[in-house]
C-alpha positions as a Markdown table, in Angstrom:
| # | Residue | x | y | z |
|---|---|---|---|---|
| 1 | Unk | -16.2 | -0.2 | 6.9 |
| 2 | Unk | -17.4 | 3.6 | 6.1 |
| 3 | Unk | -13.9 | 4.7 | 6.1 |
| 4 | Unk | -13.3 | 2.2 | 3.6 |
| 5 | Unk | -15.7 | 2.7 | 1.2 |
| 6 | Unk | -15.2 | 6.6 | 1.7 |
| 7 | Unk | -11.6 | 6.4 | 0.7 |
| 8 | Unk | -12.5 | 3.8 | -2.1 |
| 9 | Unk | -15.1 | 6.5 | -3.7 |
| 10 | Unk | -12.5 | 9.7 | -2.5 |
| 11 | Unk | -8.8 | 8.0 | -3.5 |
| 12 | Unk | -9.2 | 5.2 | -5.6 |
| 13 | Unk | -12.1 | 5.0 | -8.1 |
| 14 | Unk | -11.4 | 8.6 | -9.9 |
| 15 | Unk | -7.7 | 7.2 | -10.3 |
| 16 | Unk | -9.0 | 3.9 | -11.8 |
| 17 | Unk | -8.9 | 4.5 | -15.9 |
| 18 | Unk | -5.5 | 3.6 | -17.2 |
| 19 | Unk | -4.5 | 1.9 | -14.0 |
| 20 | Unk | -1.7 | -1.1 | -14.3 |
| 21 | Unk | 0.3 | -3.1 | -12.0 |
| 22 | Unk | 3.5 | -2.6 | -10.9 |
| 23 | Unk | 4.6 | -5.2 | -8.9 |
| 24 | Unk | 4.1 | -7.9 | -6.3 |
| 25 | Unk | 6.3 | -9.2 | -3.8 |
| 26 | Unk | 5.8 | -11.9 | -1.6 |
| 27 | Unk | 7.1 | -11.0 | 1.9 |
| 28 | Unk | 6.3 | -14.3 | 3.8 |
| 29 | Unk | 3.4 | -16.8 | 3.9 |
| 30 | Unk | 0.6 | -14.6 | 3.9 |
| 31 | Unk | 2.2 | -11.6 | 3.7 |
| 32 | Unk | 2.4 | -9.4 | 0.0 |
| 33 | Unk | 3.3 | -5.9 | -0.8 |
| 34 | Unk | 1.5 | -4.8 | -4.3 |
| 35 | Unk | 1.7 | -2.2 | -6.2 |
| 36 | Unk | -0.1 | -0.4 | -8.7 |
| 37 | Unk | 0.7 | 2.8 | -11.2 |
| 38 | Unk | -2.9 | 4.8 | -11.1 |
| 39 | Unk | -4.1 | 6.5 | -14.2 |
| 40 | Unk | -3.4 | 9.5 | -12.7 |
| 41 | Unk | 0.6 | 9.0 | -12.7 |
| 42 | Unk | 0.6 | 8.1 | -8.6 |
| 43 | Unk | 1.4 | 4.9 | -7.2 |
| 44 | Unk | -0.5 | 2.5 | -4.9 |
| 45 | Unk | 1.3 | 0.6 | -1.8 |
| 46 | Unk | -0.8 | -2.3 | -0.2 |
| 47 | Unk | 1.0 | -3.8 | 2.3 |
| 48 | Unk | -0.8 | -7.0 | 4.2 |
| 49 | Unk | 0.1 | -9.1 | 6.9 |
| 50 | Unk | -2.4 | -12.1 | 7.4 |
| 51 | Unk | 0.6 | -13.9 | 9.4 |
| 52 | Unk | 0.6 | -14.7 | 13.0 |
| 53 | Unk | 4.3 | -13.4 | 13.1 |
| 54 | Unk | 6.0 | -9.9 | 11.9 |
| 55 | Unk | 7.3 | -9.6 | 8.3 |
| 56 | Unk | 10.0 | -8.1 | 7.4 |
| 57 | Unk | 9.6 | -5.5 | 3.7 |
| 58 | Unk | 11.7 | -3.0 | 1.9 |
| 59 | Unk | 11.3 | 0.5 | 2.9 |
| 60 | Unk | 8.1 | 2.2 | 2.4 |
| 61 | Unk | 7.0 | 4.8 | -0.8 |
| 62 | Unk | 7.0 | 8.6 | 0.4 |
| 63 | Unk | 3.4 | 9.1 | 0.4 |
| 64 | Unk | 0.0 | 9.5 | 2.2 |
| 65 | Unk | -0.8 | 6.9 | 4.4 |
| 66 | Unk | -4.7 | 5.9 | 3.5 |
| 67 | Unk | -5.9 | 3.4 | 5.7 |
| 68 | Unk | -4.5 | 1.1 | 8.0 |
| 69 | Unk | -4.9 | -2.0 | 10.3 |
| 70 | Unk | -3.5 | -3.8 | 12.9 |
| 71 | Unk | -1.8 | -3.5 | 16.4 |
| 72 | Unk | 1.5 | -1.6 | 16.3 |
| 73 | Unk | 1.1 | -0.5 | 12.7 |
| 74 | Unk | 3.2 | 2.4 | 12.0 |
| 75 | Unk | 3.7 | 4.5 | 8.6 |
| 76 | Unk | 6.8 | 7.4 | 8.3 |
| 77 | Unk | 8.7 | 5.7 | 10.9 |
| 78 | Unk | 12.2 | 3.9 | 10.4 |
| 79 | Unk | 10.8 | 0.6 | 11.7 |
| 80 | Unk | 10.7 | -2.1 | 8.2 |
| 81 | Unk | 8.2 | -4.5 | 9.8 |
| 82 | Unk | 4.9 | -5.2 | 8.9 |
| 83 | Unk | 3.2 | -6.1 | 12.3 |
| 84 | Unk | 0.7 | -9.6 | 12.3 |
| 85 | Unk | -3.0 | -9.5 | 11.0 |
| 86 | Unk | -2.2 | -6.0 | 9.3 |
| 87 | Unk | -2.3 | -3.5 | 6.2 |
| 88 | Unk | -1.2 | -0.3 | 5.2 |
| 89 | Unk | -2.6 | 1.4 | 1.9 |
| 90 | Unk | 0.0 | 4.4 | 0.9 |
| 91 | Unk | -0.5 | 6.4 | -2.2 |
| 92 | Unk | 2.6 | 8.0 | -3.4 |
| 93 | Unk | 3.0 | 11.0 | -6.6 |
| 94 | Unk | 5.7 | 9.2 | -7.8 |
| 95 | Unk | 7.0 | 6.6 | -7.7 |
| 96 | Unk | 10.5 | 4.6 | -8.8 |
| 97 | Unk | 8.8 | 3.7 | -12.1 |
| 98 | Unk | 7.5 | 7.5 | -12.4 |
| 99 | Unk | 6.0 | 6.5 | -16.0 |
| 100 | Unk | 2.4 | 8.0 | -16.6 |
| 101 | Unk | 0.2 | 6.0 | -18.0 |
């Protein structure tokens, strides 16, 4: 839970002014990958899993992982599977819609 709130406070509250959504894609039942355009120009990857069973998702943002969860949960490999019961949190520079606010 520290780590949480520590990357929270460090990466995502001074970000915060001017932040919009980009987009949300439904993966599978109980899986989502949103996104977010920060004030700050980056971008915001939250990929979940609350599934029982591996999801399938496009390929990742280049970026810097920020957290993650779950068994078998791998960022900046080839693998395009989101693993059961987990998250990744990846904040990229740019991204595809490379619009500042």
């Amino acid at each position: 839970m520290a780590q949480l709130l520590r990357v929270r406070h460090e990466e995502i509250v001074p970000r915060l002014a001017g932040t919009r959504s980009i987009a949300v894609a439904v993966l599978d039942e109980g899986a989502v990958h949103a996104r977010w355009r920060m004030g700050d120009g980056s971008e915001l990857s939250i990929l979940v899993n609350l599934g029982e069973m591996p999801v399938a998702h496009a390929p990742l943002p280049d970026g810097r992982l920020l957290f993650s969860i779950g068994a078998g949960t791998t960022y900046g490999t080839s693998s395009d599977v989101l693993h059961a019961y987990a998250l990744l949190a990846i904040l990229s520079s740019t991204g595809p819609d490379a619009a500042a606010p």
